[in-house]
C-alpha positions in Angstrom: 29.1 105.9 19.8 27.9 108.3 16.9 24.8 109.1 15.4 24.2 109.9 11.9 22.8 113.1 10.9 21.0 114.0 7.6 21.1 117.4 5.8 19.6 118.9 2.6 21.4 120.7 -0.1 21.2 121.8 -3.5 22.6 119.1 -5.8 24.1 121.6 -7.2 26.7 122.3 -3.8 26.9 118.6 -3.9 27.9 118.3 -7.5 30.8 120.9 -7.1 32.2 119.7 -3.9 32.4 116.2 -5.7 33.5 117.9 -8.6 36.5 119.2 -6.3 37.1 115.8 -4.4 35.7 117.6 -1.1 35.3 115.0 1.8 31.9 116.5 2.6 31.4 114.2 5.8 34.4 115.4 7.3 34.1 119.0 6.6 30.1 119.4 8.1 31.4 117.0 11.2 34.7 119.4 11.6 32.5 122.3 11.6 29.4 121.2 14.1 32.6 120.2 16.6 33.6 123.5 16.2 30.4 124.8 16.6 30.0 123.2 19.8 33.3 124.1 20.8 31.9 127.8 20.4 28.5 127.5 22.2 30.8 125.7 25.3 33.2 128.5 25.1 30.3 131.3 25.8 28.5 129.1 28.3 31.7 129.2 30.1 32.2 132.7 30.0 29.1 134.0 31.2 29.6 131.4 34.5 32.8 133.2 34.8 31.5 136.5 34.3 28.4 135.4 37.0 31.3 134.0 39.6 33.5 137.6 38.9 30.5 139.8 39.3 29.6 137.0 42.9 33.0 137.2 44.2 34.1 140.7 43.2 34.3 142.0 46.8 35.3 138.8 48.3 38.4 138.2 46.9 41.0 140.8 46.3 42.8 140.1 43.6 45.9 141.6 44.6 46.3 139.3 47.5 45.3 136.4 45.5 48.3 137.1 43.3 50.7 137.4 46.5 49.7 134.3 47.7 50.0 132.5 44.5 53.5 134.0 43.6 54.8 133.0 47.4 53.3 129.5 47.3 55.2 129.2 43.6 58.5 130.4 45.0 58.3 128.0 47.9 58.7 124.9 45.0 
């Protein structure tokens, strides 16, 4: 389901990107995807960056990647 949103602009802006056949709809929903695409993207690196700084000297690393490349070889 979608909901419509409302913005307001100088009729100029909308003049010109009528003027130049611009599918304004499409453009402002491309860019608020995008936008929210962005904001996930942070949120997701600081809970990465908490669980790093959490884990740090739980997990080596070095082990982890030992474990991972003999469990791949096993295949």
């Amino acid at each position: 389901m979608s909901v419509v949103i409302s913005v307001r602009v100088p009729r100029w802006v909308k003049e010109k990107l009528e003027e130049y056949g611009v599918d304004i709809a499409s453009i402002v929903r491309k860019k608020l995807i995008e936008e929210v695409e962005k904001l996930e993207e942070k949120k997701l690196e600081k809970l990465l960056e908490s669980l790093r700084e959490r884990l740090e000297h739980r997990v080596d690393p070095y082990r982890l990647a030992r474990i991972v490349d003999e469990e791949r070889k096993k295949r």
